[in-house]
C-alpha positions as YAML, in Angstrom:
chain: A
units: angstrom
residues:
- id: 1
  name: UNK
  ca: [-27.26, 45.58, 4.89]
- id: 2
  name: UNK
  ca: [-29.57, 43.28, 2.74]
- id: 3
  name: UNK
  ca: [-27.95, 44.08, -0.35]
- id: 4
  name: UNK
  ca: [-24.33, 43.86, 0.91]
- id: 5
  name: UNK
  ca: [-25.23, 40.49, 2.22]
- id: 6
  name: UNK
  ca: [-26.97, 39.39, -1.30]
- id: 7
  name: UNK
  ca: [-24.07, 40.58, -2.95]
- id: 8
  name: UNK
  ca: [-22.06, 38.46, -0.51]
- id: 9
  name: UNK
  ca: [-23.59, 35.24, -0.64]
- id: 10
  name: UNK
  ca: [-23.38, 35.43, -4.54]
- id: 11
  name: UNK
  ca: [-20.08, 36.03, -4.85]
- id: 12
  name: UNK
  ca: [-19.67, 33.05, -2.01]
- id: 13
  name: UNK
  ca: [-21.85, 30.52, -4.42]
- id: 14
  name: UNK
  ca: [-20.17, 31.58, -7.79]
- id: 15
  name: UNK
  ca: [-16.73, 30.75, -5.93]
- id: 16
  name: UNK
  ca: [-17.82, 27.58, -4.43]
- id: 17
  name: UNK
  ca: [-19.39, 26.36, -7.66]
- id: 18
  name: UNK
  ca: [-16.21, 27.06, -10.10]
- id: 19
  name: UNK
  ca: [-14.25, 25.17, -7.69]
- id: 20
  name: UNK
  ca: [-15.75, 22.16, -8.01]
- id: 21
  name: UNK
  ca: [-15.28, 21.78, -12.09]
- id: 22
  name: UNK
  ca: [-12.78, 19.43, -13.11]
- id: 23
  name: UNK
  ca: [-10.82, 20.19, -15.87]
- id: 24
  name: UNK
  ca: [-12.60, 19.17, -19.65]
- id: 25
  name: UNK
  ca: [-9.48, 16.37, -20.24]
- id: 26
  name: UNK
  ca: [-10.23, 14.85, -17.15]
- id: 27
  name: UNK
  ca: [-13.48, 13.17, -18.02]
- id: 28
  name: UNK
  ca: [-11.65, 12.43, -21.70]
- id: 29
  name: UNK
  ca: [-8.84, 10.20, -19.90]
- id: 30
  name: UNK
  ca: [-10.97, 8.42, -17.53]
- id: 31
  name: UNK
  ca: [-13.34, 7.28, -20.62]
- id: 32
  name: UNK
  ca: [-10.47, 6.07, -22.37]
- id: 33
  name: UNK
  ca: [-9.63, 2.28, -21.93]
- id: 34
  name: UNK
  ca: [-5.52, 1.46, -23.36]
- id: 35
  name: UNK
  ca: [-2.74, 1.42, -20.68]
- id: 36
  name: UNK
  ca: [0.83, 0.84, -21.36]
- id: 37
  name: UNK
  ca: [3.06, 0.41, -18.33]
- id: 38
  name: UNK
  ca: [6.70, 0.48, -17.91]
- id: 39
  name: UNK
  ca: [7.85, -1.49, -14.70]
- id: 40
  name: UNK
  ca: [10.48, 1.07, -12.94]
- id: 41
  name: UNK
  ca: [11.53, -0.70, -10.02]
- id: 42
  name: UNK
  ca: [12.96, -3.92, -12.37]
- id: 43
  name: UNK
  ca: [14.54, -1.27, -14.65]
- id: 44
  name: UNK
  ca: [16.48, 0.68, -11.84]
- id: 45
  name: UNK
  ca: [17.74, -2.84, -9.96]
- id: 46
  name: UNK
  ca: [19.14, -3.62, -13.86]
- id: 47
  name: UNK
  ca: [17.89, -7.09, -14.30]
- id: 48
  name: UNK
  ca: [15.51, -6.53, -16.59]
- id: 49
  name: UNK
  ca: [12.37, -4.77, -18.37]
- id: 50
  name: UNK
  ca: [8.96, -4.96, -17.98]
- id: 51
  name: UNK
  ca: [6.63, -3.83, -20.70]
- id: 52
  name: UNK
  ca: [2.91, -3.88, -20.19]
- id: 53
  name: UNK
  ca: [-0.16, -3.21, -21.87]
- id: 54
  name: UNK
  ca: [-3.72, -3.37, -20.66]
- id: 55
  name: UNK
  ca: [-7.05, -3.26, -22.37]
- id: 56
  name: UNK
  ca: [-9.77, -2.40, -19.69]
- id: 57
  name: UNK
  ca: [-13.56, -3.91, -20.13]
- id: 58
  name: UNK
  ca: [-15.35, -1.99, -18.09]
- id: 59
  name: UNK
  ca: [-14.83, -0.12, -14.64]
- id: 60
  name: UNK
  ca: [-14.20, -3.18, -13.02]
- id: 61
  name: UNK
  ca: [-12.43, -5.39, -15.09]
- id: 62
  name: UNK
  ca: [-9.51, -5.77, -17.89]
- id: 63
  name: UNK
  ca: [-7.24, -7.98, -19.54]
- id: 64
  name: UNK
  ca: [-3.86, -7.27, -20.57]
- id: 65
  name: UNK
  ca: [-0.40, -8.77, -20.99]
- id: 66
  name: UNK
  ca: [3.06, -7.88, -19.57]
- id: 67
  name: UNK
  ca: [6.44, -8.88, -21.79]
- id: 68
  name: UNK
  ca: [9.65, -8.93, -19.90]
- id: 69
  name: UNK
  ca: [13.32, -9.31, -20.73]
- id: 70
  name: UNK
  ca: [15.71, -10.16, -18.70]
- id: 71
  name: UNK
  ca: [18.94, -8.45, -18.45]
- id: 72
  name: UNK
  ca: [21.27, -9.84, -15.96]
- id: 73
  name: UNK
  ca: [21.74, -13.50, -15.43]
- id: 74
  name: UNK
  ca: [24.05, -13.61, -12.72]
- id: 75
  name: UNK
  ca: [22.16, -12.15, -9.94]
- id: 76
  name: UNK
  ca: [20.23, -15.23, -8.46]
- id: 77
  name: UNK
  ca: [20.79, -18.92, -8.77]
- id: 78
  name: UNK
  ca: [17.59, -18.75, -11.32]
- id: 79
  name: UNK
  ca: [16.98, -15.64, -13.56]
- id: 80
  name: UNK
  ca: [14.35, -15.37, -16.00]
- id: 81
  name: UNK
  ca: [15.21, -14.42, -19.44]
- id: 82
  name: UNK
  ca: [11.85, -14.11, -21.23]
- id: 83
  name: UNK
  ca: [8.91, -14.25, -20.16]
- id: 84
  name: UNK
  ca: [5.53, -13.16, -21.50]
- id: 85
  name: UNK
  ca: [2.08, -13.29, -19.33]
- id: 86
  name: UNK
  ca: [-1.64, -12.44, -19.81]
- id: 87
  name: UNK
  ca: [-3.60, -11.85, -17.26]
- id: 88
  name: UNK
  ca: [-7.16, -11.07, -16.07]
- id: 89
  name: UNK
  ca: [-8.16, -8.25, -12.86]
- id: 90
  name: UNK
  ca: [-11.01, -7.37, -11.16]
- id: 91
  name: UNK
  ca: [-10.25, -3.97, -9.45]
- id: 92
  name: UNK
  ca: [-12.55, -3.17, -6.52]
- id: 93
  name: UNK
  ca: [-13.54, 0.54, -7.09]
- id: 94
  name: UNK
  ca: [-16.55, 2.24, -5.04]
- id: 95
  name: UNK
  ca: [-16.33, 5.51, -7.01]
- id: 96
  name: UNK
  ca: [-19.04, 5.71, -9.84]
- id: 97
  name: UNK
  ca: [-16.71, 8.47, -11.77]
- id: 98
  name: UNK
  ca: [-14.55, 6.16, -13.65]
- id: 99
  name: UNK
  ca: [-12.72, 2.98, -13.21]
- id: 100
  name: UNK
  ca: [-9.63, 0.51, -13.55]
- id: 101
  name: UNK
  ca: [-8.23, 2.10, -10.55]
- id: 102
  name: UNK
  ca: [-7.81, 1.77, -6.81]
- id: 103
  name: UNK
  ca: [-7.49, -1.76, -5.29]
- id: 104
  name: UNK
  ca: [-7.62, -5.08, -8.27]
- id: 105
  name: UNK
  ca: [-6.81, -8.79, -8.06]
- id: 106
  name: UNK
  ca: [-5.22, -10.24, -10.75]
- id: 107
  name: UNK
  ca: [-5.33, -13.59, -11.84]
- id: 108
  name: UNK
  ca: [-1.83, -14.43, -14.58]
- id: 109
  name: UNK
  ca: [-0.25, -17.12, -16.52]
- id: 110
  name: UNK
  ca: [3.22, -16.58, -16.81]
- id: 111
  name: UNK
  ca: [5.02, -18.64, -19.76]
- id: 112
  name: UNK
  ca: [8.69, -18.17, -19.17]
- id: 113
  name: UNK
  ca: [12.28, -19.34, -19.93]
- id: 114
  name: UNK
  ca: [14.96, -19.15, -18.17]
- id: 115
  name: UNK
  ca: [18.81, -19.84, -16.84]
- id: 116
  name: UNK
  ca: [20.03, -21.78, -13.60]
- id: 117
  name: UNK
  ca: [22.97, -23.36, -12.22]
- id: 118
  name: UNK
  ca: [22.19, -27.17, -11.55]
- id: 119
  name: UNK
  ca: [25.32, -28.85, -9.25]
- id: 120
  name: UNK
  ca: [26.53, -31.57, -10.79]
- id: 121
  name: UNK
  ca: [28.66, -34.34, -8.46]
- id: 122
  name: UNK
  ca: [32.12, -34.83, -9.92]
- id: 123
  name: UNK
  ca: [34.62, -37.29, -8.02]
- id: 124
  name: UNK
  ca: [38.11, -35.44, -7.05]
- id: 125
  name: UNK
  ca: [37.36, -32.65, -8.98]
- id: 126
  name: UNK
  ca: [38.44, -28.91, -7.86]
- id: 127
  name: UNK
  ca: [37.36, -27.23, -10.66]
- id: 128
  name: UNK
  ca: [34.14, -25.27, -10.05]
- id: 129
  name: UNK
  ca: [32.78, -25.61, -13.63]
- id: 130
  name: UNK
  ca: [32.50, -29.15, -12.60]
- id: 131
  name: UNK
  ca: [30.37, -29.01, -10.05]
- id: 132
  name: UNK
  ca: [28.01, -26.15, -11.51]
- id: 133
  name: UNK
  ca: [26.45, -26.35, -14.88]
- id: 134
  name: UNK
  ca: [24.26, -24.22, -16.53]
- id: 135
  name: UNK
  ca: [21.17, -25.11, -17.72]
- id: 136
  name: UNK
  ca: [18.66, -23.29, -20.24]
- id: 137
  name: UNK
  ca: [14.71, -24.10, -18.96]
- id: 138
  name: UNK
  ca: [10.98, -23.15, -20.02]
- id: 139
  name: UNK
  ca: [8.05, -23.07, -17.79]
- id: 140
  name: UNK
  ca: [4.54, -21.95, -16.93]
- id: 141
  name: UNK
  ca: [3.55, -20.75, -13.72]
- id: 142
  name: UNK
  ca: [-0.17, -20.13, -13.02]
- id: 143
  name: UNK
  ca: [-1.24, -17.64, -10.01]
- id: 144
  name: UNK
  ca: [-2.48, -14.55, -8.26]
- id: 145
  name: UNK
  ca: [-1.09, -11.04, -7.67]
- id: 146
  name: UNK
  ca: [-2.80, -8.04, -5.38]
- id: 147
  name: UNK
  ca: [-2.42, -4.27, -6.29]
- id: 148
  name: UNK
  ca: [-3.33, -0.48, -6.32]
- id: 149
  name: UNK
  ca: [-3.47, 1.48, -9.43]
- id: 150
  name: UNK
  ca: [-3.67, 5.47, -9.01]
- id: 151
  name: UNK
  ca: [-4.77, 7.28, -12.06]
- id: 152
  name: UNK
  ca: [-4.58, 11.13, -12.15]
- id: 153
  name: UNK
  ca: [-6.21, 13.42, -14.54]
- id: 154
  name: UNK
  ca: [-3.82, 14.02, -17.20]
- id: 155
  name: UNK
  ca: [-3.37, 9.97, -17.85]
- id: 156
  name: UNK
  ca: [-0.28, 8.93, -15.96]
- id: 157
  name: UNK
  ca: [-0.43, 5.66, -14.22]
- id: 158
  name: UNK
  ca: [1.18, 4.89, -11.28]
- id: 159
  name: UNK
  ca: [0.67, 1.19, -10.16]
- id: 160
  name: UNK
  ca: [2.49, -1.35, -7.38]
- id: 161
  name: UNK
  ca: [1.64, -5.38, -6.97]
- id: 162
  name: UNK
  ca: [2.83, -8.35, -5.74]
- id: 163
  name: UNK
  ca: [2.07, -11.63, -6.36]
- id: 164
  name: UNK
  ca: [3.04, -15.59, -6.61]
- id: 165
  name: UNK
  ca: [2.87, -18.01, -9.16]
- id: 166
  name: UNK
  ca: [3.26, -21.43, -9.25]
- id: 167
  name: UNK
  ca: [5.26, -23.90, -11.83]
- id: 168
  name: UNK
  ca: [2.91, -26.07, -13.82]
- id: 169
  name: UNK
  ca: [5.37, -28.23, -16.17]
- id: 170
  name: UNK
  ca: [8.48, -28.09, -12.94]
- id: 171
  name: UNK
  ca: [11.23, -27.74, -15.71]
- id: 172
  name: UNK
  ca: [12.82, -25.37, -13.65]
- id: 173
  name: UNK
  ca: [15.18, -27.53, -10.62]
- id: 174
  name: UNK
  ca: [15.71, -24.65, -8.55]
- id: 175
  name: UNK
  ca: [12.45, -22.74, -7.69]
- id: 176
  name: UNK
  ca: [9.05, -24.43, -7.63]
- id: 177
  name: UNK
  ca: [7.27, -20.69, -8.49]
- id: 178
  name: UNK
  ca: [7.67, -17.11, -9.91]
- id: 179
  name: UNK
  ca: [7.22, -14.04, -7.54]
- id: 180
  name: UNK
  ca: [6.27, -11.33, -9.60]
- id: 181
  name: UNK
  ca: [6.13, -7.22, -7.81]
- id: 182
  name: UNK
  ca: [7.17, -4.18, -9.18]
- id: 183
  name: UNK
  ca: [6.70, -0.05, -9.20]
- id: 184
  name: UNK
  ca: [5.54, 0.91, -12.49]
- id: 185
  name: UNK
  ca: [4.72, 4.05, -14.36]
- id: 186
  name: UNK
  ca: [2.66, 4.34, -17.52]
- id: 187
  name: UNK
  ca: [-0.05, 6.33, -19.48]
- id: 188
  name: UNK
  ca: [-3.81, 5.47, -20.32]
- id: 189
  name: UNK
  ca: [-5.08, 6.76, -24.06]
...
């Protein structure tokens, strides 16, 4: 009985301990410390793409800068066309494994240009181009976004924010700030 239970409770710790191993690329991706980032949710609506790359410091912090370029201009009174914005996080991460993941705060300039329709009063006119000209703007807007990064172990990045910035130079008649939110999808190497 004492050997069947010795043989027992080895076989039960040599099948507990191989479980807990993590695969030898795991630890490999989570050292790394280059993202690029592909924002889906813009893409699929079909006003625009949003490129991103990020550069992280340390497990709690990175820089990086997101490029986008606007498709559609005929969606909203105001559409952006390009815009290109570097930002700072600080991610909030209790796990000592790795980092640049889980909750961050992100603080962004966003230098942008843009289109919008400005209405322009014109006596006893019925023609609509009368009333509504276009006009081409640039801008800055300076502000704060929250979000949740999830990184797995083979190096895809899955990421969601939201955030609000606010016009510096107020070329823009139509919208005193930016919202920027999006789904995206990238890779860490």
């Amino acid at each position: 009985m004492k050997k069947a239970l010795l043989i027992i409770g080895l076989m039960f710790s040599t099948l507990t301990y191989g479980q807990v191993d993590y695969p030898e690329s795991s630890e490999g991706v989570f050292n790394k410390n280059k993202e690029v980032r592909l924002g889906v949710a813009r893409l699929l609506l079909g006003n625009s793409l949003d490129v991103g790359f990020e550069k992280i410091i340390d497990r709690n912090q990175s820089f990086g800068a997101n490029m986008l370029i606007g498709f559609n201009d005929r969606d909203f009174d105001t559409s952006q066309v390009f815009s290109l914005s570097p930002y700072y996080r600080f991610y909030f991460n209790r796990s000592q494994e790795y980092g640049a993941k889980g909750m961050f705060v992100e603080g962004f300039l966003d230098f942008y240009s843009g289109k919008t329709e400005v209405y322009n009063y014109v006596p006893f006119s019925e023609n609509y181009e009368d009333y509504y000209k276009e006009k081409s703007f640039f801008d800055i807007a300076g502000g704060f976004a929250l979000g949740w990064k999830w990184v797995n172990t083979a190096g895809f990045v899955f990421e969601t924010k939201i955030g609000y910035g606010r016009n510096i130079l107020d070329e823009n008649p139509n919208a005193e700030g930016i919202f920027r939110g999006d789904f995206s999808v990238g890779y860490r190497f």
